[in-house]
C-alpha positions as CSV (number, residue, x, y, z in Angstrom):
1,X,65.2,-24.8,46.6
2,X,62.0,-26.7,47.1
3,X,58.8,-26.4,45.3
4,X,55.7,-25.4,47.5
5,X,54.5,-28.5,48.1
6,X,51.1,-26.7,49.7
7,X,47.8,-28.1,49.1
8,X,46.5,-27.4,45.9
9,X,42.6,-26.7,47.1
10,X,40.8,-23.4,46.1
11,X,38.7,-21.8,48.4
12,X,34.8,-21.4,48.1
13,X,34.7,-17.3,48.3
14,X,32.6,-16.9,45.9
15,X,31.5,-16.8,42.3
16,X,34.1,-16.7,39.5
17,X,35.3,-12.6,38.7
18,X,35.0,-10.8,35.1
19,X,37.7,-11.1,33.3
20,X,39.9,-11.4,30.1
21,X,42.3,-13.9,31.2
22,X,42.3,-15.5,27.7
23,X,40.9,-15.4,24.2
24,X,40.9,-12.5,22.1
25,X,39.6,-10.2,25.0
26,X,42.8,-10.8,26.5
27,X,44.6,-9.9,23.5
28,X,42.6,-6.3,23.0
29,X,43.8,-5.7,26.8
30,X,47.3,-6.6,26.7
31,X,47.2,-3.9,23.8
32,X,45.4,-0.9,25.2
33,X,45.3,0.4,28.6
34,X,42.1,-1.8,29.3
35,X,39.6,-0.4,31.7
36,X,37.0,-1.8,33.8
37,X,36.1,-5.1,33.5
38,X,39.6,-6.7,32.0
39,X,42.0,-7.9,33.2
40,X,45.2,-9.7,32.7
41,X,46.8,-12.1,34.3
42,X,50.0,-11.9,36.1
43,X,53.5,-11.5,33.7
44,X,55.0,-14.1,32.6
45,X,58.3,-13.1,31.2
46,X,59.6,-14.3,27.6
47,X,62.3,-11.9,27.9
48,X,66.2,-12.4,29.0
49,X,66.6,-10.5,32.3
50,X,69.4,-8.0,32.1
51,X,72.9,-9.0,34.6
52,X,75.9,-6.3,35.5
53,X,77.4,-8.1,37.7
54,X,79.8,-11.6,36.5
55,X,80.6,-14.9,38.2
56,X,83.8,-12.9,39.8
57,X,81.8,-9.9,41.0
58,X,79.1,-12.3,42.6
59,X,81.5,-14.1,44.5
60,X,83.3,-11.0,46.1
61,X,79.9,-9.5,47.2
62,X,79.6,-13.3,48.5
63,X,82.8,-13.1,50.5
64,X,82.0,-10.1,51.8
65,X,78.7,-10.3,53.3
66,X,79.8,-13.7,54.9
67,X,82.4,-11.1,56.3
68,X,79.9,-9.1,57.7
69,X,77.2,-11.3,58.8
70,X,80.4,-13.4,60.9
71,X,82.4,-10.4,62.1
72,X,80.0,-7.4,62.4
73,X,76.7,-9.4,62.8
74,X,73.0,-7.8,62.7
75,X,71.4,-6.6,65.7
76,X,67.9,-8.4,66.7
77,X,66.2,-6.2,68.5
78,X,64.2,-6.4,71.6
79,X,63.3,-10.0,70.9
80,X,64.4,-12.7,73.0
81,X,62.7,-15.1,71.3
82,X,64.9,-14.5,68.3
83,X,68.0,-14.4,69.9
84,X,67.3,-17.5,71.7
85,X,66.0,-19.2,68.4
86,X,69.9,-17.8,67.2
87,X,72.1,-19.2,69.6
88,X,69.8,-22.9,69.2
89,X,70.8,-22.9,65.3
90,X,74.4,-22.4,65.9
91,X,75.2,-18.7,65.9
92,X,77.5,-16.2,68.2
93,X,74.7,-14.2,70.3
94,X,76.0,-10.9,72.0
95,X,73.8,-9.2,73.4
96,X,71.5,-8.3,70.5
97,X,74.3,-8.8,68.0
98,X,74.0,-12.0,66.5
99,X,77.2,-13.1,64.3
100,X,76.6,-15.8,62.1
101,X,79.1,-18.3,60.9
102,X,80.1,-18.8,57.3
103,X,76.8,-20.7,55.4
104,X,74.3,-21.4,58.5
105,X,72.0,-18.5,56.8
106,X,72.0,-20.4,53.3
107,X,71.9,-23.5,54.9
108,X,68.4,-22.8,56.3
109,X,67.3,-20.9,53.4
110,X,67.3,-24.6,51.5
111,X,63.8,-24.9,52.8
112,X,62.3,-21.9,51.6
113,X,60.4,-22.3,48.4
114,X,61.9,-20.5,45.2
115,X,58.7,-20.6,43.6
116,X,54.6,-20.4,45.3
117,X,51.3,-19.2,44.5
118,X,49.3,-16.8,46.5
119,X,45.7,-17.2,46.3
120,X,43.2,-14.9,46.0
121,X,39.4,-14.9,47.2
122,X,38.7,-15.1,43.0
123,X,40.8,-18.4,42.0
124,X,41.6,-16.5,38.6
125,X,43.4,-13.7,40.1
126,X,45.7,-16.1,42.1
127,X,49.6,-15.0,41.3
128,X,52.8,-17.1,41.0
129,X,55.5,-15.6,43.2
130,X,58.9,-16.2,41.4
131,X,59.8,-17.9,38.4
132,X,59.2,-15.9,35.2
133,X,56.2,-14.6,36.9
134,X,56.2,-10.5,37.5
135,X,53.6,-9.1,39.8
136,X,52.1,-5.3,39.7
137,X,50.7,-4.2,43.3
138,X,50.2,-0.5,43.8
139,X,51.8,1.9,45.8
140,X,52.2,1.6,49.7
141,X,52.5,3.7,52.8
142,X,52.2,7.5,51.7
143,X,50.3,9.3,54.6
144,X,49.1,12.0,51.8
145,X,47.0,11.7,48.9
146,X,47.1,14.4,46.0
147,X,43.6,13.9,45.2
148,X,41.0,14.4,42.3
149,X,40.7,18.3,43.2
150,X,44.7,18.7,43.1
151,X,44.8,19.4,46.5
152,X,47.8,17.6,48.7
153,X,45.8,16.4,52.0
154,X,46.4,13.7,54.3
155,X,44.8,10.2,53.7
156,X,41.0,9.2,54.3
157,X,40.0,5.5,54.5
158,X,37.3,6.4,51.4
159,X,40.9,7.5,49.8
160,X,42.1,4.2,50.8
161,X,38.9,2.2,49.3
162,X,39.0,4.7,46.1
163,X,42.8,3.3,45.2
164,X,41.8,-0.3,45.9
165,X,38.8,0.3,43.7
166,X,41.1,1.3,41.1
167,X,43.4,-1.7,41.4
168,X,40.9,-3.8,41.2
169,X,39.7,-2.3,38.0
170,X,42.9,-1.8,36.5
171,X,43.7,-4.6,33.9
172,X,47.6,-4.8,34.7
173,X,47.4,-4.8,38.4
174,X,47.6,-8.2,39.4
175,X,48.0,-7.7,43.2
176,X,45.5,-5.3,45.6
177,X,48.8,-4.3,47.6
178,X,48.8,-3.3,51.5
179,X,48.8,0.4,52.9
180,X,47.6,1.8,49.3
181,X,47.8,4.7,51.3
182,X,47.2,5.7,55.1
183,X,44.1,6.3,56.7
184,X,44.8,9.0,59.0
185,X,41.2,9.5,59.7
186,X,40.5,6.0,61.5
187,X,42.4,5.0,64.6
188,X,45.9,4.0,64.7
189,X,45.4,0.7,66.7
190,X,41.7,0.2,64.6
191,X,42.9,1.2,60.9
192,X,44.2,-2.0,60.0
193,X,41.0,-3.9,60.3
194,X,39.8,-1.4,57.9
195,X,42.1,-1.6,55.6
196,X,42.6,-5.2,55.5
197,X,38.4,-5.4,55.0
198,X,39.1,-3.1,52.0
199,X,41.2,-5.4,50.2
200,X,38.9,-8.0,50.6
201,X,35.4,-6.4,49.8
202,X,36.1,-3.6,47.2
203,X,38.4,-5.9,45.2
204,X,38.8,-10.0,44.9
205,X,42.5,-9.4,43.7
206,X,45.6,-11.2,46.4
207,X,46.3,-8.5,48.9
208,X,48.8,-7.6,52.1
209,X,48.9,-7.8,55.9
210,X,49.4,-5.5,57.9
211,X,53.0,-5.2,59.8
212,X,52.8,-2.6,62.5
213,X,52.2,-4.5,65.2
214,X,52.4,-8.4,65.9
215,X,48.7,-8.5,67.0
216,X,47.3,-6.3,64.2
217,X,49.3,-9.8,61.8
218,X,47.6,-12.2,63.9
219,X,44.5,-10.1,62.8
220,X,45.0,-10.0,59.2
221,X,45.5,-14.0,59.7
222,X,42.2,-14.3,61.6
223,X,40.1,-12.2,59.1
224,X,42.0,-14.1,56.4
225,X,40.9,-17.5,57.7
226,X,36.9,-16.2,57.8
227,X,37.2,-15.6,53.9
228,X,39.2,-18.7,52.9
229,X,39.0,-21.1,55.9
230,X,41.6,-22.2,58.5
231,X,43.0,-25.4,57.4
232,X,43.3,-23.2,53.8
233,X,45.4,-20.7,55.3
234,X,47.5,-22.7,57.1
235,X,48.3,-25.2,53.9
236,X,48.9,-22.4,51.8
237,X,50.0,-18.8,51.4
238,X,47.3,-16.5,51.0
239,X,49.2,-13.1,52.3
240,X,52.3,-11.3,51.0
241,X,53.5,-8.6,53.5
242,X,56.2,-6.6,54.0
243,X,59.0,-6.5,56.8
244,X,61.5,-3.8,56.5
245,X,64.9,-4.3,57.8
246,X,66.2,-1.4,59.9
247,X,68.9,-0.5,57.8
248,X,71.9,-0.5,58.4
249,X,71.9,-4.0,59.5
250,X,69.0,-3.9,62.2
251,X,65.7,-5.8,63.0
252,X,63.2,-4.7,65.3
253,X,60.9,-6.1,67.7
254,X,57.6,-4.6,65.7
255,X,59.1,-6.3,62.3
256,X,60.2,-9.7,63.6
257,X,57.1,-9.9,65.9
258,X,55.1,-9.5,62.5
259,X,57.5,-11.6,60.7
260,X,57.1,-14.7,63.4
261,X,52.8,-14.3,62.8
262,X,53.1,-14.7,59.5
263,X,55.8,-17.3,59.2
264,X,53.9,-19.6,61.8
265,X,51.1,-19.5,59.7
266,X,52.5,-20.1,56.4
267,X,52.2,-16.8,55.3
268,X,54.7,-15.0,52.7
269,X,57.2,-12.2,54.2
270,X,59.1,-9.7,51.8
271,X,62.5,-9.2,53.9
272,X,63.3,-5.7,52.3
273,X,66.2,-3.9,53.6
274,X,65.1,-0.2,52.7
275,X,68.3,1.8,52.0
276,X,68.8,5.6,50.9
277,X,72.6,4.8,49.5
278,X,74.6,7.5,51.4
279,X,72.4,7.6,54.4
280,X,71.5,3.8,55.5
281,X,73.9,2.1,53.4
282,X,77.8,3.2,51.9
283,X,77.3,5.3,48.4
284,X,79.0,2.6,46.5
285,X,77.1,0.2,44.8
286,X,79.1,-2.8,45.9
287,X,78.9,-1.6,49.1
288,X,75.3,-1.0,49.4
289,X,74.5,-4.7,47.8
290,X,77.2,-6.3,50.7
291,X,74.9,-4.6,53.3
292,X,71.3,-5.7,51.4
293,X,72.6,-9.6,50.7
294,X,73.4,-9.4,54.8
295,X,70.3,-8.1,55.7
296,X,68.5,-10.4,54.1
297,X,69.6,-13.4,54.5
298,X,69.6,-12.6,58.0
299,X,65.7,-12.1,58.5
300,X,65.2,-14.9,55.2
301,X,66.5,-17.6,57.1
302,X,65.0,-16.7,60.5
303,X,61.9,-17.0,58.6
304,X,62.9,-20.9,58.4
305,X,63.9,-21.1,62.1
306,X,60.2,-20.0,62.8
307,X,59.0,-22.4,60.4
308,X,61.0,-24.6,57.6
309,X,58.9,-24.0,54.1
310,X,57.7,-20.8,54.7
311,X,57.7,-18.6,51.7
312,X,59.6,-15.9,51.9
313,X,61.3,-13.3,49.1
314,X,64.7,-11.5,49.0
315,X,63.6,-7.8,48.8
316,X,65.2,-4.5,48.4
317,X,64.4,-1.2,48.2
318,X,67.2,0.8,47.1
319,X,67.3,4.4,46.3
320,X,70.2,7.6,46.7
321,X,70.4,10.8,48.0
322,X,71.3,14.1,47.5
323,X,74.5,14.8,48.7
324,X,73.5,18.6,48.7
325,X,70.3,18.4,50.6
326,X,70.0,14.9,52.1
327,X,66.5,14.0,50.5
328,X,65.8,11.1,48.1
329,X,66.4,10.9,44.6
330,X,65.1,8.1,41.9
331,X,65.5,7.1,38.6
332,X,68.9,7.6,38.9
333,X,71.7,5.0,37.7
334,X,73.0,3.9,40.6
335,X,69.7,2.2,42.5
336,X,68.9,1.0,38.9
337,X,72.7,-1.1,39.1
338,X,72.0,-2.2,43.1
339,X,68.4,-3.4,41.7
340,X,70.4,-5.5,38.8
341,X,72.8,-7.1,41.3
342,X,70.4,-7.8,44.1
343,X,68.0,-9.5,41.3
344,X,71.0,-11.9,40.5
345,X,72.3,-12.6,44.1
346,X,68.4,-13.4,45.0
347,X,68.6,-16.3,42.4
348,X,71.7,-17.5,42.9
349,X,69.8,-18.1,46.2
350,X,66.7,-19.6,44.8
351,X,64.4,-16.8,46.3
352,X,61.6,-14.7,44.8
353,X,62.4,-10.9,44.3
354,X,60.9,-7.7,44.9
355,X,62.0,-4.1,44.0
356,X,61.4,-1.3,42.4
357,X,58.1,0.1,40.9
358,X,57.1,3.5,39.5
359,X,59.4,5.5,41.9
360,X,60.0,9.4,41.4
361,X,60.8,12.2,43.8
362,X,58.5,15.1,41.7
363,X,55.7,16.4,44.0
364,X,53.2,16.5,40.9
365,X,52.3,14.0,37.8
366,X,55.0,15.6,35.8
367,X,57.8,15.7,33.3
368,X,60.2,14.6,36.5
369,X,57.8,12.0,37.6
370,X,57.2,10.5,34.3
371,X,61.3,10.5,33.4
372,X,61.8,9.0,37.2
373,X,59.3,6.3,37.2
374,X,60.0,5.1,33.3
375,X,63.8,4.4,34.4
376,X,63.0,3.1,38.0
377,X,59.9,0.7,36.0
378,X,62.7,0.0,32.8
379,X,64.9,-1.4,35.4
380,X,62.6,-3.4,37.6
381,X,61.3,-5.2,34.5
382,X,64.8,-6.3,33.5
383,X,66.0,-7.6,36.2
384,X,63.3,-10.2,36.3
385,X,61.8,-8.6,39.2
386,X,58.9,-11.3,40.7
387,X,56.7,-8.7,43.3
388,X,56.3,-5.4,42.3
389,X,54.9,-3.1,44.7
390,X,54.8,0.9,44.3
391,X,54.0,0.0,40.6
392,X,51.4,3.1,40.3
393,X,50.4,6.3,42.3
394,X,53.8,6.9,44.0
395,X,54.4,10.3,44.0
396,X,56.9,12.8,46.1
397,X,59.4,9.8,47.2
398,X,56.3,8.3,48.7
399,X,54.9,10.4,50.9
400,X,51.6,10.7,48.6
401,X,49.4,8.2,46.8
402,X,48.3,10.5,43.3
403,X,45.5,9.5,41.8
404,X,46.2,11.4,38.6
405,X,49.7,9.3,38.6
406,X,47.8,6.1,39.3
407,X,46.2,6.1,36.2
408,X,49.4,7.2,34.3
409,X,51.1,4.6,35.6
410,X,48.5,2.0,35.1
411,X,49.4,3.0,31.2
412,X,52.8,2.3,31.5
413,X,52.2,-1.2,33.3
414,X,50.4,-2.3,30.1
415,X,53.2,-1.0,28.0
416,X,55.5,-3.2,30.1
417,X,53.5,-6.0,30.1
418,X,53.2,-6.6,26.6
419,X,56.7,-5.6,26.1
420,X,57.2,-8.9,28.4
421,X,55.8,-11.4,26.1
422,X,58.6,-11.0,23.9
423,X,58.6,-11.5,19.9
424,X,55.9,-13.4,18.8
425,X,57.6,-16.0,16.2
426,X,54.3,-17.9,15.7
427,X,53.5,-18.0,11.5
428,X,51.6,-14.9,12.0
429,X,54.0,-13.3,13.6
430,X,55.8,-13.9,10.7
431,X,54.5,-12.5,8.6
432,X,55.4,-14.2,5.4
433,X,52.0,-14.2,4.0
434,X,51.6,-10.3,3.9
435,X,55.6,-10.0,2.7
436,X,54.0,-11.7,-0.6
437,X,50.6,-10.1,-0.9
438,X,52.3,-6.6,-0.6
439,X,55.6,-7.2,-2.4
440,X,58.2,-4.4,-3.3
441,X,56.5,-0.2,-3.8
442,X,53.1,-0.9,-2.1
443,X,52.1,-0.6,1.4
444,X,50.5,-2.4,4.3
445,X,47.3,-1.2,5.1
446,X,44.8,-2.7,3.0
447,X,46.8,-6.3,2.9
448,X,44.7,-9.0,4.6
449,X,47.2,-9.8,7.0
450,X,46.5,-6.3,8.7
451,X,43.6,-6.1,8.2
452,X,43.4,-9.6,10.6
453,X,45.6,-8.2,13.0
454,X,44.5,-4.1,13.2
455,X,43.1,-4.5,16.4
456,X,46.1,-6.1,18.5
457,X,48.8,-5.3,16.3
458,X,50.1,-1.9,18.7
459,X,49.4,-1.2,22.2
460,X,47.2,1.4,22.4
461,X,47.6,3.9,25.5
462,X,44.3,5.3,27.0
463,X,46.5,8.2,28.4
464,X,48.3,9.1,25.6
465,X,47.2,12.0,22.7
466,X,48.3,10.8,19.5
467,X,45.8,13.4,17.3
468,X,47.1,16.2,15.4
469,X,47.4,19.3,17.0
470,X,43.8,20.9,15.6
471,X,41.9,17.9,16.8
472,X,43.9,18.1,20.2
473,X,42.8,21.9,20.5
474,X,39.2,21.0,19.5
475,X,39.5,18.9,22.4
476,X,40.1,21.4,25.0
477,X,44.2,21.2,25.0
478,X,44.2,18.7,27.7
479,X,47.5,17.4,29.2
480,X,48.2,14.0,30.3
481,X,47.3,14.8,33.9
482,X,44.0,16.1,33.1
483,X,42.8,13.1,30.6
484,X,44.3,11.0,33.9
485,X,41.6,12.9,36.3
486,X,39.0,12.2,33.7
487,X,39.7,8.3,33.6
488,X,40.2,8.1,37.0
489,X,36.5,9.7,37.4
490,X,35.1,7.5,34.7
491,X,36.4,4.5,36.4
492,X,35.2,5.3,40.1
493,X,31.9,6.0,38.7
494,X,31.4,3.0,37.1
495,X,32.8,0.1,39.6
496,X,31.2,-2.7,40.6
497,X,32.1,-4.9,44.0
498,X,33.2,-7.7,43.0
499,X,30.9,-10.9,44.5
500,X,31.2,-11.6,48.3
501,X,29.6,-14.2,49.8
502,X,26.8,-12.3,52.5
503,X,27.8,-15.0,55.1
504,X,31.8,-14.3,55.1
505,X,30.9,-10.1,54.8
506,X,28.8,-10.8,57.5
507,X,31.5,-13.0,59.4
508,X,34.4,-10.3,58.8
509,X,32.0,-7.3,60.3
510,X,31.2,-8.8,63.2
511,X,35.3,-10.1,63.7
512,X,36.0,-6.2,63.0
513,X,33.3,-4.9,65.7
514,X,34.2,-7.2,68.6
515,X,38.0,-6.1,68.0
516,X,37.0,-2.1,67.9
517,X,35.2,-2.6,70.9
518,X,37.8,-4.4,73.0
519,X,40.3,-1.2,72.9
520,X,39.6,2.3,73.3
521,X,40.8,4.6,70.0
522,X,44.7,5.5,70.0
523,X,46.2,7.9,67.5
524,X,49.5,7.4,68.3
């Protein structure tokens, strides 16, 4: 695949961000849990990613989703446009069935770049997308919250700019994410323009476009374009946004008609078939990654029929169900095995890869949340996953953003990201010179070399009680949770807006008023 041969320019947004993107204050953060004011930049992975499938299992999944991308096709919904742009490259159009022969959808996914960068408004909290490069974003969609009070309630918009606040603040977060959760509270038709302004005032970090409808992407564009410029935009990728697949084996109108915005404009789409194994795809896990590699490289390569170059990244998001009561499960071994195959297939095609995150089906920050998230998070970091989103606050298979698990998780993403770097082999990792000083029958703890090193030796959790059990009485016999709800308090107390220049803030507001009052408020 092609290198993004984009433009190399940074945009003039404003003045450079705080920061510990190097030196020994990005040591002490890669260490702890960090807090306001750090921050780290995005992974990049000195670690083997971890395979299940061979050479001879790759090429039968292959075989078979040229089987079914030829013989059962993918249904294009409601889009003429797409179906016309179908039968132009070559394929077998039937109605909305579009069958495609054997290699046309690799063929035009040669153009797509395997590897691009996705500025942000604060040039030092640009990301790479693919490569050895992992990216955190937060969690997206849940219409509830669980908020500060431990009450479940739908979503506010000052919910909304709380968790972007927090991403923004949280060192191992490298991405602001989308829909951190949903606004209920502002108009359907209206809420975007909120939300997109949120990402871009309360934070300085890459963000999301919005998806649910074709002119509310032409939206994000336009308010992208006041904060970095129009020829910027359209010479390089500045949005990474999500367009689901219908599963099984289904695009519609709302998706592609995002899809085509942002493609035209040389702006990233994450083609995710979303799949509860059982329900939207077979329960095997052969199956289930047959139907995902169709899928996507269905709605990839119609990405390059809109326009050749455009980045774009094979996505999945795979969970299973409950064959007892029908509702989600995660953490469990199966997803974990389609997230490992899908990983592979997407580099065998030269594409960027999302999945996974901090997934769990518990309705609370609990035991169940913590088990499900550590083996959805285990998983996503071996199989060299390059776009994380739901990375911290999913809660209750996503229908809630947690603020309490938000901060959990942000823990756990340090943990992950210094796990990442690998074994340092440098001559103080080494060692050697403290082997000698201490010799055989002494200890460590005095020896120079520790005492050099005491400070970034061991990641240090800001979540975690490691006291004995007096000092953790004499401290109130708080749980994980409730130290979460404390931090979580600290930090919203204490941020700080990031710099915006007063002309764009300016430009954006008035953008957001003229489209509020050209349409009268819809709910629906």
């Amino acid at each position: 695949m092609s290198e993004n041969a984009a433009v190399e320019q940074e945009p003039s947004t404003g003045r450079r961000g705080r920061g510990a993107g190097s030196g020994a204050a990005a040591r002490r953060a890669a260490r702890s849990g960090g807090g306001p004011g750090t921050q780290l930049t995005y992974i990049k992975r000195k670690i083997n990613v971890y395979e299940v499938l061979n050479e001879e299992g790759l090429a039968l999944i292959e075989k078979n989703t040229d089987t079914v991308l030829e013989e059962i096709g993918i249904i294009f919904r409601d889009d003429a446009e797409a179906l016309a742009l179908w039968k132009e490259a070559g394929a077998d159009v039937k109605g909305e069935r579009v069958h495609f022969p054997k290699g046309l959808c690799r063929s035009l996914l040669k153009t797509a770049p395997s590897v691009y960068t996705q500025h942000a408004r604060n040039p030092e909290r640009s990301v790479q997308i693919g490569g050895n490069a992992t990216v955190f974003a937060p969690v997206y969609g849940p219409p509830f919250v669980r908020d500060l009070n431990g009450v479940r309630r739908y979503a506010t918009i000052e919910d909304f700019r709380n968790f972007v606040k927090l991403a923004y603040m949280a060192p191992s977060i490298h991405h602001s994410g989308g829909t951190v959760c949903e606004p209920v509270d502002v108009p359907v038709n209206k809420r975007h323009l909120d939300m997109v302004y949120s990402h871009i005032k309360y934070s300085d970090k890459p963000f999301m476009g919005s998806v649910t409808a074709p002119e509310r992407a032409e939206d994000t564009v336009a308010m992208a374009k006041i904060v970095f410029g129009d020829d910027f935009v359209e010479n390089n990728t500045v949005l990474t946004s999500l367009i689901n697949a219908n599963s099984p084996m289904v695009f519609d109108e709302t998706m592609l008609g995002a899809l085509k915005v942002y493609s035209r404009h040389n702006q990233a789409c994450i083609v995710t078939p979303f799949i509860l194994a059982g329900a939207m795809s077979p329960v095997t896990v052969a199956g289930t990654l047959t139907q995902v590699l169709a899928e996507v490289l269905a709605g990839a390569s119609f990405t390059q029929l809109i326009k050749p170059g455009a980045p774009v990244l094979f996505g999945t998001f795979a969970s299973s169900i409950s064959m007892q009561s029908g509702a989600p499960t995660f953490g469990t071994p199966e997803p974990s095995l389609v997230s490992y195959g899908a990983a592979q297939l997407a580099r065998r095609l030269g594409l960027p890869f999302r999945t996974g995150g901090s997934l769990c089906a518990s309705k609370v920050p609990d035991a169940q949340a913590a088990y499900e998230s550590a083996n959805t998070l285990n998983s996503t970091i071996l199989a060299g996953t390059n776009f994380v989103l739901h990375s911290a606050g999913w809660l209750e298979g996503g229908l809630a953003s947690c603020y309490e698990k938000f901060m959990m998780d942000i823990d756990q993403l340090g943990m992950t990201q210094k796990f990442s770097e690998g074994v340092d082999l440098s001559e103080n990792g080494q060692a050697m010179d403290a082997i000698r000083q201490v010799g055989p029958g002494s200890h460590y703890l005095g020896c120079d070399h520790t005492q050099a090193n005491f400070q970034t030796a061991f990641y240090r959790s800001n979540i975690a009680d490691n006291n004995s059990y007096e000092q953790w009485l004499a401290e109130g016999e708080k749980t994980a949770p409730q130290r979460a709800n404390e931090l979580a308090r600290r930090w919203l107390e204490s941020y700080e807006a990031p710099y915006l220049d007063p002309a764009i803030d300016e430009a954006l507001n008035e953008f957001i008023a003229k489209k509020k009052g050209s349409m009268a408020d819809a709910f629906t």
